[in-house]
N, C-alpha and C positions, 0 to 999 in steps of 0.2 A: 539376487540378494534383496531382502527386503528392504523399505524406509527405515525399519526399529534396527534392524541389523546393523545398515549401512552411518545409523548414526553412530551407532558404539564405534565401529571403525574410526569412523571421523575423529571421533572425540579422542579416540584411542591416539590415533596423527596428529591431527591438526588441537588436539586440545592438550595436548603432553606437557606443553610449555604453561598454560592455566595450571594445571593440576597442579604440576611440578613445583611450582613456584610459588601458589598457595599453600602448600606443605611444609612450604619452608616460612612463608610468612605468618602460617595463622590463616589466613584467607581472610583479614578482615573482622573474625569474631570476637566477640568481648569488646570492642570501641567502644565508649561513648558518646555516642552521634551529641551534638548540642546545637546543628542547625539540620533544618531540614534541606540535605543538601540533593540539589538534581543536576543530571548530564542531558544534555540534548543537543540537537545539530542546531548550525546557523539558522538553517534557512527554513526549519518549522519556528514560525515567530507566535504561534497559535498559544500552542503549551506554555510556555513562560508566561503569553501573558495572561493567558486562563487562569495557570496557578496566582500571580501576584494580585491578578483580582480577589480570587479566593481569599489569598494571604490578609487584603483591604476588607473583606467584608465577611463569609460567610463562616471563613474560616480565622480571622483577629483572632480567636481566643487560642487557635493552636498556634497561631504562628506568634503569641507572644510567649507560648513556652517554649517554641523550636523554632527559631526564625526562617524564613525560607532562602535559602544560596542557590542561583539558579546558574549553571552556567556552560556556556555552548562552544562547541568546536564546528566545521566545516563536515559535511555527511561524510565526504570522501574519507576524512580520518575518524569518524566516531569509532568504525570498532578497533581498529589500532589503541584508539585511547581507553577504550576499556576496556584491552586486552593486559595493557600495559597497569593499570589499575587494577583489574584484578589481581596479576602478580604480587602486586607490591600489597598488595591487602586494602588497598586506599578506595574500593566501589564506595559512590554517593547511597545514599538511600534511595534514591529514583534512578533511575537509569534508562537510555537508546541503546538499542541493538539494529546494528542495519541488516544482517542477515538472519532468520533462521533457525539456522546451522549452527551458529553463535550463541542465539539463545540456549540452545539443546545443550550446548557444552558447558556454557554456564552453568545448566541445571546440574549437571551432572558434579560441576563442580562445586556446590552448596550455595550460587550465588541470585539464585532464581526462585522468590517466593512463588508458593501454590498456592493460589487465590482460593479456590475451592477450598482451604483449608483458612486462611489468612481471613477471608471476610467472613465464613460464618462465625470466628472466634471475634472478629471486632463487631459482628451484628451489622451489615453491611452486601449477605449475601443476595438482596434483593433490590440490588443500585445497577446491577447487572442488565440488558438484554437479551432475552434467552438466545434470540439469534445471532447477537453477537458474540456469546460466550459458545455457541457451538461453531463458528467461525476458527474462535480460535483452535480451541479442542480440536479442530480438523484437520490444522495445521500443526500442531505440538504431538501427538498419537495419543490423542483425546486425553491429555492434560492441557490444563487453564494456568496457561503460564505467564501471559501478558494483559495490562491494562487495555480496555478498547479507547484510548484518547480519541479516537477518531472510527468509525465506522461509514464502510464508503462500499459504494455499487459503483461500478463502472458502466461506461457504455459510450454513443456517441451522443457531442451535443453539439444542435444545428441552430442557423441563425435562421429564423422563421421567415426572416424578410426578405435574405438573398434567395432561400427556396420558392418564394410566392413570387418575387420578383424576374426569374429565370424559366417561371412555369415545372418548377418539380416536384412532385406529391412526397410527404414522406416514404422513406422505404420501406417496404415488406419482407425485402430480402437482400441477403447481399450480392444478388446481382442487382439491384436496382440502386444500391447504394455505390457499385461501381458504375453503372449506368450514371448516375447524377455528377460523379467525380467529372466525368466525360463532357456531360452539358457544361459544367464551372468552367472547367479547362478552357473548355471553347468562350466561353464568355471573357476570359482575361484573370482568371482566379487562379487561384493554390487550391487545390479542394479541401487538401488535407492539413491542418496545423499540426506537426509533430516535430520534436526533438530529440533528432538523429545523437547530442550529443549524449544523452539521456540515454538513449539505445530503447528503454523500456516501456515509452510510448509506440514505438514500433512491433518488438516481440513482443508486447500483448496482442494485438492482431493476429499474430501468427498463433497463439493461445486459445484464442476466441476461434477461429479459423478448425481448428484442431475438436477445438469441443465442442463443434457446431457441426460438422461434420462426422467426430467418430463418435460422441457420445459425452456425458459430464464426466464418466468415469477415465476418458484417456490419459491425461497427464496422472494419475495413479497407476494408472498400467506401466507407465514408465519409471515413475517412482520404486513400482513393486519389480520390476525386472520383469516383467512379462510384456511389454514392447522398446522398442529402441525410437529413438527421435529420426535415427534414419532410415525407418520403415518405408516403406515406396507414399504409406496415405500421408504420414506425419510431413515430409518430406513437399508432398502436393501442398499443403497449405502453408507454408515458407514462400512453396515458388506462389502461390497468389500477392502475399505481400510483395514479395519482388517485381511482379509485375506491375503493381500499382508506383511500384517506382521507376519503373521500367518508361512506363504513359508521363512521367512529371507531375503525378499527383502528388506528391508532395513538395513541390517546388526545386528548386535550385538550390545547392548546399547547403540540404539536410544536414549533412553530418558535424555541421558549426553550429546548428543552431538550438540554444539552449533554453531549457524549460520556462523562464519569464517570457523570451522572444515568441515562444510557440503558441505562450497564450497569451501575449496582445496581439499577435496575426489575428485568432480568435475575434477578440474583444474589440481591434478598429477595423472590423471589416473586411478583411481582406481576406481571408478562409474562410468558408461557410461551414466546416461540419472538423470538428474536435473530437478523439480518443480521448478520454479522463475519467479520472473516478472522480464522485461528488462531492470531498473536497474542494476543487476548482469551485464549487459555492463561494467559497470565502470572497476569489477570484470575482464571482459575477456580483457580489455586494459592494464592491467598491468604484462607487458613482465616476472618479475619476480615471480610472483606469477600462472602465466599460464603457465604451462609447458605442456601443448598439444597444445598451439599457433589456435588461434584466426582461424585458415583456418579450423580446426578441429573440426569446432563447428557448429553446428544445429540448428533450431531452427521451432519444432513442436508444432504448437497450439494445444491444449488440444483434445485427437480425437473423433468422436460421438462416441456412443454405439447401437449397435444392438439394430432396433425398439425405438430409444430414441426419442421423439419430439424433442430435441435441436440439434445443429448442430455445427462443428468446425467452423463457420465463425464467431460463436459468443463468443466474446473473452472475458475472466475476467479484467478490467483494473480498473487502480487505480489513483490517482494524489499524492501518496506517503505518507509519514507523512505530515498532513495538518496544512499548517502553513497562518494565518492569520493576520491583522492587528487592532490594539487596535483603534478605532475612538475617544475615549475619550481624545487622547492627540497627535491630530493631529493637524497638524499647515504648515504651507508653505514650512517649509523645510522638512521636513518630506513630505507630499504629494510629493515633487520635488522627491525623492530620490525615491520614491512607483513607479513613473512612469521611473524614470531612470531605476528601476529595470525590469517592465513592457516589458521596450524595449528594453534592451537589457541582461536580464536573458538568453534565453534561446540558442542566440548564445554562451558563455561564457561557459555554461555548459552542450554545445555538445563538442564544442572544447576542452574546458580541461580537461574533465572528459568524458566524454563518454555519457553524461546524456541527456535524452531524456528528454524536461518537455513539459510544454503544451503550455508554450508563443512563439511566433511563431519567426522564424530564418529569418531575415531580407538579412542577407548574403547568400554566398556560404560555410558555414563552412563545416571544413575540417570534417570528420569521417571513418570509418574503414566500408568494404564491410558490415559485420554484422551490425553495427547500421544503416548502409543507407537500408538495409532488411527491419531490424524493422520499422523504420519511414515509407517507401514504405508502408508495413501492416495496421500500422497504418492508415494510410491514406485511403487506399481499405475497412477500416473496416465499415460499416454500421452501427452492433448492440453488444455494450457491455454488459456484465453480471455485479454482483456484484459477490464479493469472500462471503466463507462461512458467516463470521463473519457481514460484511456489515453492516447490520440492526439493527444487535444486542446492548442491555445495556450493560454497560461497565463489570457488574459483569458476566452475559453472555457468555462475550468474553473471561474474565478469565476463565471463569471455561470450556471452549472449550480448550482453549489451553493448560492448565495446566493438562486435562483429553487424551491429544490426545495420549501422548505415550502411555499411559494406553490402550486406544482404541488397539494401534498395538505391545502391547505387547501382548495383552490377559488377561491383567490382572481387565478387567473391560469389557462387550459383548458390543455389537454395540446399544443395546434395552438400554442395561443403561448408555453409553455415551448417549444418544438423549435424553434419560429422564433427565440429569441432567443440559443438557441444555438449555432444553425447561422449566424445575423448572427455571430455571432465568430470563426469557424473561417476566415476568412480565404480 
């Protein structure tokens, strides 16, 4: 079955209850918004405060005709909560979707503006990055359905000092980047910082792993129904992750340890080499929580593998938690504010955050040698990948991540991680 197929499915399942319930409420259309109101998770603190800067400066003149109401829930419940919103007809004007799958069903359910349509009418279509709007389109079936708040390359990032100090050249490959785990080990290190509770610092590995090995195109192959996760090669780069858990590269109870913990290991030394996308900038701007200092830090794209059809030019990227806009209760001021945002998002949140998105920097904003790397990268990139999860239904995705520590404890093989997520893919 295809990706376009399997969505209608989905929607058809798992979106009955949206549909349903919008039908009976209106979905939301004809409101009259009077504040510009947003949903987001706790624990991106980026966006809110990007926006209320906005609100302070660039943007005063919309926000004194549509005030901005920002307000967050916990990641774990964001789509509950905007499942549950939707029903009731109640979407914000901005909106998180934590999966996908979610988004698509929104769309389907009128709740999903299409920017390609939305910004050339507010005069805005040129706030964009091209790279970043073909990101998205890559992921939606080349519709532009989400805002790029964030645009991010993934890869690893090493502390320059523990490598020079231990005698280890950067890698070339990922044997040599299993090779260096080995040297740390032996020195008294964790090699790896990752966050087994998170799951998805890990099955990115096994993603990268996969499209380094069969090609940029393999997790499409699966998407498209023409391979399974439990192919004997998909299969082989699982068991490499597992083996790196196998040796204690990533330390003693993985599977507790969560996403801030992962990256102060990073940050006081005590791991030398980090899985993140470039995000984690914000991470490395913050004088007090970095205590090996920003000149210290690395930053290695993902490396081939012997005899791999894929290659390190091709990079995992993402446009973050994807945050959209409700059409249903749109109106002139609101519109104004989408394009204030448009154009000036993404100076505001290089500048005071470190954050990379994908609307384009009108200015000279200020940044730190590492983030003007990244953007530079960014920019020389040609061909993006998707991360493990990518394609995947929402239940899919849970059960990938909630099985990954398992995967690198041992306590479940690499044959029955693949199998229990390829049972979800529907």
């Amino acid at each position: 079955m295809s990706r376009t197929a399997r969505r209608v499915a989905a929607f058809t399942v798992a979106g009955l209850t949206i549909a349903g319930l919008t039908a009976c409420s209106g979905g939301g259309a004809g409101q009259a918004a009077t504040e510009f109101t947003v949903l987001g998770n706790v624990e991106n603190e980026v966006v809110p405060a990007t926006l209320q800067t906005l609100a302070d400066g660039a943007c005063s003149t919309e926000n004194d005709a549509m005030p901005l109401k920002v307000e967050t829930v916990p990641q774990t419940n964001l789509n509950q909560q905007v499942q549950l919103l939707a029903g009731q007809g109640g979407l914000p004007v901005m909106y998180a979707v934590d999966t996908n799958e979610l988004v698509q069903q929104l769309d389907d359910a009128g709740f999903v503006a299409h920017f390609d349509e939305l910004l050339d009418e507010i005069g805005a279509a040129d706030s964009i990055e091209p790279a970043a709007r073909s990101t998205v389109e890559s992921l939606y079936d080349g519709e532009f359905l989400v805002l790029p708040t964030e645009y991010n390359i993934e890869g690893i990032w090493y502390n320059k000092t523990l490598f020079a100090d231990n005698g280890v050249d950067v890698p070339e490959s990922w044997d040599d980047v299993v090779a260096a785990a080995g040297t740390f080990q032996d020195a008294g290190l964790t090699p790896f910082a990752a966050s087994g509770e998170q799951g998805w610092p890990l099955t990115r590995l096994v993603g990268n792993l996969i499209e380094r090995e069969l090609g940029p195109d393999a997790l499409q192959a699966v998407a498209d129904g023409d391979a399974e996760l439990t192919d004997p090669e998909y299969v082989a780069a699982a068991q490499q992750v597992a083996d790196l858990g196998a040796a204690g590269y990533f330390g003693e109870g993985v599977g507790s340890i969560d996403y801030d913990t992962s990256i102060n290991q990073f940050l006081n030394g005590s791991s030398p080499m980090l899985y993140m996308g470039s995000w984690v900038l914000s991470n490395f701007a913050d004088d007090t929580a970095n205590q090996i200092g920003e000149d210290a830090i690395g930053y290695l794209p993902f490396p081939a593998v012997e005899g791999g059809e894929g290659d390190s030019s091709q990079l995992v990227a993402n446009v973050g938690l994807p945050f959209t806009i409700n059409p249903s209760v749109l109106n002139d001021d609101s519109k104004a504010w989408v394009k204030c945002i448009a154009e000036n998002y993404g100076q505001v949140a290089l500048e005071d955050s470190s954050r990379i998105s994908g609307f384009t920097v009108s200015g000279d904003a200020a940044g730190t040698a590492l983030t003007t790397e990244v953007r530079d990268r960014i920019a020389a990139t040609d061909t993006t990948i998707p991360w493990f999860e990518a394609y995947f239904s929402t239940q899919a995705t849970t059960t990938s991540q909630q099985n990954a520590a398992q995967l690198v404890t041992g306590a479940i093989t690499a044959e029955e991680f693949m199998t229990l997520v390829q049972g979800d893919l529907g």
